[in-house]
C-alpha positions as CSV (number, residue, x, y, z in Angstrom):
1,X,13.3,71.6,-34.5
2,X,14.3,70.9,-30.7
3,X,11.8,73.2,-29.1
4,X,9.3,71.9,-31.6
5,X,9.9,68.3,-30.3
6,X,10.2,69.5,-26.7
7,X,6.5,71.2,-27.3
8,X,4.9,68.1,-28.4
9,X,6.8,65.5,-25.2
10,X,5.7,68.0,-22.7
11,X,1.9,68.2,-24.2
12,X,2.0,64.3,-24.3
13,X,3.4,64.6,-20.4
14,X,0.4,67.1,-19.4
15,X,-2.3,65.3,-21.1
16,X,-0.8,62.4,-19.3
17,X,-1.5,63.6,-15.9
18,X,-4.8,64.5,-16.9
19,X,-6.1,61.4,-17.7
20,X,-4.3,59.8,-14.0
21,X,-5.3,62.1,-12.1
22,X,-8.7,60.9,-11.4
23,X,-7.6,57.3,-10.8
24,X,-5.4,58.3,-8.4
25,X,-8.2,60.7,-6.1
26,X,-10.4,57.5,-6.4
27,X,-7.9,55.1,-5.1
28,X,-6.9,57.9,-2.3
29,X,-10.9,57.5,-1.6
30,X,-11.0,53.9,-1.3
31,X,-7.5,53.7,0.8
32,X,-9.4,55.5,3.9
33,X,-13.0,54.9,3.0
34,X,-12.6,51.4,5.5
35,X,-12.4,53.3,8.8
36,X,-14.5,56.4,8.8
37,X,-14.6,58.3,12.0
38,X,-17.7,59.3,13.4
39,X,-18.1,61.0,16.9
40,X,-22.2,62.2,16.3
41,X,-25.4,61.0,17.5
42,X,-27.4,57.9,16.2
43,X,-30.1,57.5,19.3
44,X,-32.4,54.6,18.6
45,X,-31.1,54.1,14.7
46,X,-30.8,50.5,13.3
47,X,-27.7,49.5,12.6
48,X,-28.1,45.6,12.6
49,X,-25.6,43.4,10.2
50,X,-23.9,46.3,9.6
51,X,-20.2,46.4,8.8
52,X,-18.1,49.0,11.1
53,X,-14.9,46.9,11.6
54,X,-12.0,49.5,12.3
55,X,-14.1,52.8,12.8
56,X,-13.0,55.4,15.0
57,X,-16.1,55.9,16.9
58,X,-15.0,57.9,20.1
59,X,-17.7,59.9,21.8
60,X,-20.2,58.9,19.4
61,X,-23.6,58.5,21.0
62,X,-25.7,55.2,20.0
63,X,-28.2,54.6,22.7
64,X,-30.8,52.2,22.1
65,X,-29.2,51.1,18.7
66,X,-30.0,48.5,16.6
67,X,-26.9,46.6,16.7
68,X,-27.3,43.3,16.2
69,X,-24.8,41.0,14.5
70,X,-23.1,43.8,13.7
71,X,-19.6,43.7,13.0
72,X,-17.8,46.2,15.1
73,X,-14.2,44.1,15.0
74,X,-11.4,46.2,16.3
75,X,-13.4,49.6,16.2
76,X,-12.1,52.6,18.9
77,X,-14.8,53.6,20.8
78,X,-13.9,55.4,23.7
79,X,-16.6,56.8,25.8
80,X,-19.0,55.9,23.5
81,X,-22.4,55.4,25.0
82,X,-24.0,52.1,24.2
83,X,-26.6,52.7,26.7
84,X,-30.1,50.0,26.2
85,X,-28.4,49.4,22.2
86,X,-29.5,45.7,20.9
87,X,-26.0,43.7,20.1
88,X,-26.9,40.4,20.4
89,X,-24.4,38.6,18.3
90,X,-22.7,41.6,17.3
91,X,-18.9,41.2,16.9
92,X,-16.6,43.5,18.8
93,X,-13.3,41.3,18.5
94,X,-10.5,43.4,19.6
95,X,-12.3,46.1,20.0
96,X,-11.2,49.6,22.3
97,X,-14.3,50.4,24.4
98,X,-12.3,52.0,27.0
99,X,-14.5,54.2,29.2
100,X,-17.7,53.2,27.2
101,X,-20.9,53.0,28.6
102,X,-23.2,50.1,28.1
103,X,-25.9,50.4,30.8
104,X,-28.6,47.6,30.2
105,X,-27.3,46.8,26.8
106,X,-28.2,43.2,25.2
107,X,-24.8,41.6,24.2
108,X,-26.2,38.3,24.2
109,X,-23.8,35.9,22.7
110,X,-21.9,38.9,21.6
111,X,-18.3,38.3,20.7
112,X,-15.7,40.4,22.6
113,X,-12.7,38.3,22.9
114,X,-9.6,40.4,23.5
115,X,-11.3,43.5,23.8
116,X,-10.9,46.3,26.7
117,X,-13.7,47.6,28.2
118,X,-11.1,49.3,31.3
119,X,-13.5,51.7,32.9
120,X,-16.3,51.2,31.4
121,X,-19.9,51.1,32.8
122,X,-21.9,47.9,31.3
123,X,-24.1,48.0,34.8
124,X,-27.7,45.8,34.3
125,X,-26.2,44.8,30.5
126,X,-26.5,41.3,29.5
127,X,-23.8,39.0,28.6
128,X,-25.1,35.9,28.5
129,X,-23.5,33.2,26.4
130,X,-21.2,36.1,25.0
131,X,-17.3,35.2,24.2
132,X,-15.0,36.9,26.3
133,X,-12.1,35.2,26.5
134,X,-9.2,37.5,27.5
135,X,-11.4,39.9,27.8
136,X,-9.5,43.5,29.9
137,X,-13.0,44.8,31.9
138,X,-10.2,46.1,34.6
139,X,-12.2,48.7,36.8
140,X,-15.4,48.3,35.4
141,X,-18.7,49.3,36.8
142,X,-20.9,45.9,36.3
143,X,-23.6,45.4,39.7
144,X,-26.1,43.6,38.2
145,X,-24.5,41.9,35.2
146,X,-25.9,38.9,33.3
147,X,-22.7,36.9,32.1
148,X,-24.5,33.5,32.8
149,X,-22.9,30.7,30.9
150,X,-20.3,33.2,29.8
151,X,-17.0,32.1,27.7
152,X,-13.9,34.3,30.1
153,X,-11.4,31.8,30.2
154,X,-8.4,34.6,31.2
155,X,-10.9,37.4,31.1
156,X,-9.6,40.7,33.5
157,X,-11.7,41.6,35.9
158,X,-9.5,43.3,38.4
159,X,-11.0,46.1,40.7
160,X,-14.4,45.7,38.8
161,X,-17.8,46.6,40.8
162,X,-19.5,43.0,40.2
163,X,-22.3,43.6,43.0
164,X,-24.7,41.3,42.3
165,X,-23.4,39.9,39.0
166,X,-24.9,36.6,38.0
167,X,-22.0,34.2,36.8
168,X,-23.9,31.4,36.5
169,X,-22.6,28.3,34.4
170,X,-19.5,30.6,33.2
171,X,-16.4,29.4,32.6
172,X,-14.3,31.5,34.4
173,X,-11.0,29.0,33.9
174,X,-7.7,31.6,34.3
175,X,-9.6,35.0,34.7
176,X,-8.9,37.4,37.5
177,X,-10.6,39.3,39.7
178,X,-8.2,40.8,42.1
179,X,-9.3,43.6,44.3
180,X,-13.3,43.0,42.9
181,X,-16.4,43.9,44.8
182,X,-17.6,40.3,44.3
183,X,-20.7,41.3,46.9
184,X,-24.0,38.7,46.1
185,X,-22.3,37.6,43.4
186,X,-24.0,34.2,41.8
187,X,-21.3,32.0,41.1
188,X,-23.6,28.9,40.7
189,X,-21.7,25.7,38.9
190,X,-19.2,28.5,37.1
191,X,-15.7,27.3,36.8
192,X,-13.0,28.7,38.1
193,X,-10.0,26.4,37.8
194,X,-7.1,28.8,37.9
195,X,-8.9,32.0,38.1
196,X,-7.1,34.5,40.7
197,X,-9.7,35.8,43.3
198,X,-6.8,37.8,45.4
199,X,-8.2,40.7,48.0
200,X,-12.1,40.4,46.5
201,X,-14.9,40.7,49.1
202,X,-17.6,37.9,48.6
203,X,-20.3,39.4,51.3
204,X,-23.2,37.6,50.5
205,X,-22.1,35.8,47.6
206,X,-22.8,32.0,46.5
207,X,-19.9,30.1,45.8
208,X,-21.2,26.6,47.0
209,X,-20.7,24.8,44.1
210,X,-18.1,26.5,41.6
211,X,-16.0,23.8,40.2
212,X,-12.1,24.1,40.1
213,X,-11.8,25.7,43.9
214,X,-8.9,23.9,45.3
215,X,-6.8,25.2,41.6
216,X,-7.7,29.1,42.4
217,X,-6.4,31.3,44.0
218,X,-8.1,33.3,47.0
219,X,-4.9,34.9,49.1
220,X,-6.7,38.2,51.1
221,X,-10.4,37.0,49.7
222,X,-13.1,37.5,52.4
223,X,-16.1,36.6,53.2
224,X,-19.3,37.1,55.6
225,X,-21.8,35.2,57.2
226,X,-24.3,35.4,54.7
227,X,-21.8,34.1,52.0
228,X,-21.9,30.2,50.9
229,X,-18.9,28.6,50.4
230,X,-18.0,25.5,49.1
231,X,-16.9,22.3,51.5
232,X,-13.1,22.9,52.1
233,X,-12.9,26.4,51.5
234,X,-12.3,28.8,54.0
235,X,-12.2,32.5,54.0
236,X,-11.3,35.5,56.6
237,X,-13.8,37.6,57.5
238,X,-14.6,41.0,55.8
239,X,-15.9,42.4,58.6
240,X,-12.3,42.1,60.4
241,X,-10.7,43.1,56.9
């Protein structure tokens, strides 16, 4: 009579298990179908409005991508290569792009607030209107950067290659730039109340009418003849530096 009972509970049991089994696999699935990883190629693919938020896309290759308004929130790309991709609008909020290359990409009114581009190469891209507040682009490569009418407000650009960056109408209140190449860099009506410009070398650059001067800081900044400074400003020489 006991094994007889002990047959049938362990039947119920197994028949149990058989019928969970399945639910649990699919909720395993849908725990870590959010944030793929994908390291491939996509050259030239569209990708617009899509929703990437959290991938793991180190290494992956998306040159010329469709991008736009995508939303790449918090994603982990390291070295990717963004080269000539179309992002305008796209969100990459807190995202890890460190050592990514976005050479003559369109981040136009992109949002990348609090993410890190450190040693990243966004040479010739375009940043205009974009949101980069607190922003880390520490050691980038950027000669020839649009970030006209930019949002930085405590945006990191120490050690960054800015040669002939166009800054334009940006607010630039708190950032820093210690230790920049800041050579024929436009700094036309930006503002840059608070912003730290320690050790950067303005050859050639136009800072005539930035707004906020007397409230930055420019300990070790130089300058050249060719560079245009505004009224009560005065900077060593870099040729003496």
């Amino acid at each position: 009579m006991t094994g007889r009972i002990f047959q049938t509970l362990l039947f119920a049991a197994s028949a149990l298990m058989t019928v969970s089994m399945p639910s649990f696999a699919q909720e395993g699935v849908s725990r870590i179908s959010w944030g793929p990883s994908y390291s491939g190629s996509c050259t030239d693919c569209v990708l617009a409005g899509r929703n990437m938020a959290g991938w793991n896309i180190s290494n992956a290759h998306y040159p010329g991508a469709n991008l736009s308004a995508a939303n790449l929130r918090s994603v982990i790309a390291h070295n990717a290569n963004f080269d000539r991709a179309k992002a305008p609008g796209a969100d990459f909020r807190r995202a890890d792009l460190t050592g990514a290359s976005l050479i003559e990409t369109d981040l136009t009114a992109a949002r990348l607030n609090d993410a890190n581009l450190s040693g990243g190469n966004l040479s010739k891209a375009s940043l205009v209107s974009a949101r980069i507040k607190d922003t880390i682009f520490v050691g980038c490569t950027m000669t020839g950067t649009k970030l006209e009418r930019a949002y930085a407000k405590g945006a990191d650009f120490s050690a960054a290659n800015l040669k002939g960056a166009g800054f334009a109408e940006a607010d630039l209140t708190d950032a820093v730039f210690d230790n920049a190449v800041m050579t024929k860099t436009d700094l036309t009506l930006a503002i840059v109340t608070g912003a730290s410009f320690r050790d950067v070398r303005f050859a050639g650059a136009d800072l005539s009418t930035i707004i906020g001067a007397d409230e930055a800081v420019f300990e070790g900044a130089c300058a050249t003849t060719k560079t245009k400074l505004p009224e009560g400003l005065t900077l060593k020489s870099c040729d003496a530096s």
